[in-house]
N, C-alpha and C positions, 0 to 999 in steps of 0.2 A: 863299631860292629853293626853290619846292617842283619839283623833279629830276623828280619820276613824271609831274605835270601838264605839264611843259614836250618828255619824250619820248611822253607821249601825243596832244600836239598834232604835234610831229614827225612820226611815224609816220602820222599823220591825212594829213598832207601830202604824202606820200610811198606811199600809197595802191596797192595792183596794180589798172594799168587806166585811172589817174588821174594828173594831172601839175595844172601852177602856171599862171596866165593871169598874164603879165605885164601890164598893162593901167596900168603905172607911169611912163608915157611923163612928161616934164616938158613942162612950157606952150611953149618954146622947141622939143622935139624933136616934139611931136605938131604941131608949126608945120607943118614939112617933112611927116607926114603927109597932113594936110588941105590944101594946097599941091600936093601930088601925085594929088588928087582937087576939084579945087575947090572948096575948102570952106572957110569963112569960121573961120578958131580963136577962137572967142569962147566963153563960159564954159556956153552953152548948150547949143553942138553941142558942146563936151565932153564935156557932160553926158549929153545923147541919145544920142551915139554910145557911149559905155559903160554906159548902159543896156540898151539893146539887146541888149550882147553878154551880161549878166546876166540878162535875161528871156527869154534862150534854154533852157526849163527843162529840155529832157531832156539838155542837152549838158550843163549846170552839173551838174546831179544826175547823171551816168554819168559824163563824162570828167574833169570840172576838182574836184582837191583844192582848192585855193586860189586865192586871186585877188592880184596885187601892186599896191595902189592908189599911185596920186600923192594929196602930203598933200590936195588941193582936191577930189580925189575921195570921199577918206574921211570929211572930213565935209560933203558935196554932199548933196541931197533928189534923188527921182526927179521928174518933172514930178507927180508926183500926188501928192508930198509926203513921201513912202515915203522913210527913209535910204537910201542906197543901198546902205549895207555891211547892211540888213538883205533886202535882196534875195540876196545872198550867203549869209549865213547862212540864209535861207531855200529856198537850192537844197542846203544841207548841205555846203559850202565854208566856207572857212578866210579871212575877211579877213586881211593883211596891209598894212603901209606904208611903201616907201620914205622913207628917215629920213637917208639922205647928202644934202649940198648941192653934189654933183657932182665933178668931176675938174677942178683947178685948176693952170696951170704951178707946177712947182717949181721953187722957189728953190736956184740953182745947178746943176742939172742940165737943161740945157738938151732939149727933144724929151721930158720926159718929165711925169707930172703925178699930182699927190697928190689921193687923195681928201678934205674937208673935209664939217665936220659935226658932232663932237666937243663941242663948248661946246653945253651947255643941254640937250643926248640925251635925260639922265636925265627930266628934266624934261617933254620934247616924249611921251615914251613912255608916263607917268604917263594925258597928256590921250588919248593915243591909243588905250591898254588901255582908260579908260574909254567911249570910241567904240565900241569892239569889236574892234579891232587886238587878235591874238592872235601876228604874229611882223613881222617887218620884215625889212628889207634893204638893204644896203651894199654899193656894186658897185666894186672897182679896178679900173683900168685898167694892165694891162701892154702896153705896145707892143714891137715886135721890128723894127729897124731896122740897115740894114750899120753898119760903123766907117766912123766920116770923121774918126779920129784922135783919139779921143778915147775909144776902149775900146768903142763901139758900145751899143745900145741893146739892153736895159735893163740899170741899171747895179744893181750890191750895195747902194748908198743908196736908189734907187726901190723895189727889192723891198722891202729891209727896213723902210721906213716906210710902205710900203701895207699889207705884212704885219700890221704893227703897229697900224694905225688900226684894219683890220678885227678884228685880237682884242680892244683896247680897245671899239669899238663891239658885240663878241657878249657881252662882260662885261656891258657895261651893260645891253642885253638882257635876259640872262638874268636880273637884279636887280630889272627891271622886271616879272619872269612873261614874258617875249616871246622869242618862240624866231628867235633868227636865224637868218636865212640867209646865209652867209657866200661872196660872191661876188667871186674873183680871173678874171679873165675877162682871159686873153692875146690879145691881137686877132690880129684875121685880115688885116688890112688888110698892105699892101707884097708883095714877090717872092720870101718866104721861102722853101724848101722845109717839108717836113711834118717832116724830119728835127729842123730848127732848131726849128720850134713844139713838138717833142716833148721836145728837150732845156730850152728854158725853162719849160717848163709842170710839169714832173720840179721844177724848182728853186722856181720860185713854189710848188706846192703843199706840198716839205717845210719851205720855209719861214714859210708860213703855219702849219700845224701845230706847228711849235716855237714859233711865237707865240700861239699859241691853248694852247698848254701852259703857258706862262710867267708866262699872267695867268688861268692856273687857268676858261677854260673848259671846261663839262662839255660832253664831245663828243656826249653823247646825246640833249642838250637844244636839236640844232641843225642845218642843212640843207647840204650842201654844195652851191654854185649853180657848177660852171667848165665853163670851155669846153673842146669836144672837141680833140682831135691832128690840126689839119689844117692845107693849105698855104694860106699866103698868098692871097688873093683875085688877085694879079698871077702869081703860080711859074706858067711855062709848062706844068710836069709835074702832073698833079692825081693825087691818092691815088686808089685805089678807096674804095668802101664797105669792104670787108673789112679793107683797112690802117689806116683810121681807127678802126673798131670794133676791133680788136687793139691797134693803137699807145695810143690811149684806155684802155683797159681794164689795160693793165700797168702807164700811168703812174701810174693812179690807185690799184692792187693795192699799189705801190710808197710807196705815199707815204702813202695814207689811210685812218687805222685802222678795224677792225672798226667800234669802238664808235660810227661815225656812222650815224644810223640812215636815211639817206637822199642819194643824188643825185640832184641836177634840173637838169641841163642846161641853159645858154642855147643857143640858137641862131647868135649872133652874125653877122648877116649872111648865113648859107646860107638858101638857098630853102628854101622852102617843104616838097619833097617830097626836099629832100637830107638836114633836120635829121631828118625822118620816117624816114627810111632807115638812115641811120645809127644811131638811136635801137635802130630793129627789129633789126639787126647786131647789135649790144652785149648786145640781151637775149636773142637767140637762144644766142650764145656760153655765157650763163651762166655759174657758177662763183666768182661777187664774193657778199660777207657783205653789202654793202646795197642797197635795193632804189633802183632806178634809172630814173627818172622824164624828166619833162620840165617848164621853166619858160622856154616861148618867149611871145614879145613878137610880132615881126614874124611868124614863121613861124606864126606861128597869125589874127593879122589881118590882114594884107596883102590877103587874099582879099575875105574882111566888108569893108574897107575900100572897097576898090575896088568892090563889090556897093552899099553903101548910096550912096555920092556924096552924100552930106546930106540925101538927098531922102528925107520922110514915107515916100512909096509903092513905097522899094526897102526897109522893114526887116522885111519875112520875108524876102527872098532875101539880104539879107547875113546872117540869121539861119541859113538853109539853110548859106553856107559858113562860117560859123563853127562850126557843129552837124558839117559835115564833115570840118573840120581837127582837133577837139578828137574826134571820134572814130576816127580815122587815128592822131592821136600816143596813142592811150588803148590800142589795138592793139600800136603799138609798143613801149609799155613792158611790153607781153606778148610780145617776142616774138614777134606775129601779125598783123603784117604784111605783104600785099604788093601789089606796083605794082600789078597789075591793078585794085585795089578803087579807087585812083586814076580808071582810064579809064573803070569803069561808071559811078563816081558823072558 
């Protein structure tokens, strides 16, 4: 493992001004996208539609460190024959590849589910580096659920073996040259209050790090990707911006050593101009040892999305909103943000 190449790439990715294009949707979850705009999921308009969002040149080259491919994207042609990860690297972005085979029920713990993927990694990461995949990504799932008798959700076996997948999978990574990104991502979904998502997200991340310590990954060779301190999508009472950007910001003081050389945030389900917001919060505060990004999916396509509609003659305007949103979150990860620049655009 060469240590200096794997924090230089790091660091690349985590960029002031720059954040992550998730764009790692799987064939099943970009279903529901293009369903939600009319649009036929077939391997073509897969294709076209993240093209598009990579021959956005001034938005690649200014906002977006990195891009999160799905494996059929990474090695896809553009229509002109173009790889596509060489469209990426030619906006001076970071290919990447999601490498989990998703979130599966666990055996014996009912409500909750393990990530899979493990068998062959080494191997898949080999053919990937030679692509041009330079990090990847591994996403758990923790859910936060009442007790109905049974000790309530998530339980100490859930953490602990997601924990653990994801340090076995940044080992392997890191063995491969491939910098992961190591993604515990406590959902937002149910009537939690922000109190409850503060105190499991406290316990998932020190226990992710004890496992990232135990199987001797080098922290500096690697990306933290978790989600913010916020309530439930159903809690009556909603945080402010300011309580999320404080609550966020000490859990992770708390838990996440200097030596990472980067956060990038998911979005998980906040809008569009909430994750933006919050984002600007966190780096307004200032005061954290690493620099603190963004790696939104929906919150940065949702827009493009609904602008192109499959259609040839909408892809310079869903070019326009995708060029908008990535340079909105490029703001906020300076701390230079504000809503108004929302209302003019």
């Amino acid at each position: 493992m060469n240590l200096a190449a794997l924090n230089e790439i790091a660091e690349k990715m985590v960029t002031p001004g720059k954040g992550i294009l998730a764009a790692d949707e799987s064939t099943g979850t970009i279903q529901k996208r293009f369903d939600a705009i009319g649009v036929e999921n077939t391997e073509a308009n897969r294709r076209d539609y993240r093209e598009l969002l990579f021959r956005t040149t001034e938005a690649m080259r200014e906002h977006i460190s990195g891009v999160i491919l799905f494996e059929e994207t990474l090695y896809q042609n553009a229509a002109d024959g173009a790889p596509l990860v060489d469209l990426i690297t030619a906006a001076g972005a970071v290919p990447g590849v999601k490498v989990d085979k998703g979130a599966k029920p666990m055996a014996g713990f009912p409500g909750e589910t393990l990530t899979e993927g493990l068998d062959g990694l080494g191997e898949r990461l080999k053919r990937d580096y030679e692509r041009g995949a330079r990090f990847a990504k591994w996403r758990a799932v923790i859910d936060i659920a009442p007790d109905t008798g049974n000790g309530g959700v998530p339980t100490w076996g859930a953490v602990k073996a997601n924990a653990h997948a994801l340090a076995r999978y940044a080992a392997v990574c890191q063995a491969a040259q491939i910098v992961p990104i190591v993604e515990p991502e406590v959902l937002m979904d149910g009537a939690h209050d922000i109190e409850r998502c503060d105190t499991v997200t406290r316990w998932v991340l020190q226990t992710v790090f004890q496992e990232l310590f135990e199987q001797r990954v080098a922290l500096e060779g690697m990306v933290l990707k978790p989600n913010m301190v916020v309530c439930g999508k159903k809690c009556e009472t909603r945080a402010s911006v300011d309580e999320v950007a404080h609550r966020t910001i000490a859990a992770l003081k708390a838990h996440v050593p200097a030596a990472v050389p980067g956060i990038a945030y998911l979005s998980g389900g906040q809008t569009d101009e909430e994750a933006t917001a919050h984002l600007d919060a966190m780096n307004r505060i200032g005061g954290f040892p690493w620099k603190m990004t963004f790696s939104y999916g929906r919150a940065l396509q949702a827009a493009p999305q609904k602008a192109w509609a499959g259609k040839p003659e909408n892809v310079a305007a869903a070019q326009r909103a995708f060029a908008h949103r990535a340079r909105m979150n490029g703001l906020a990860s300076l701390g230079k943000w504000e809503g108004r620049l929302e209302q003019a655009a």
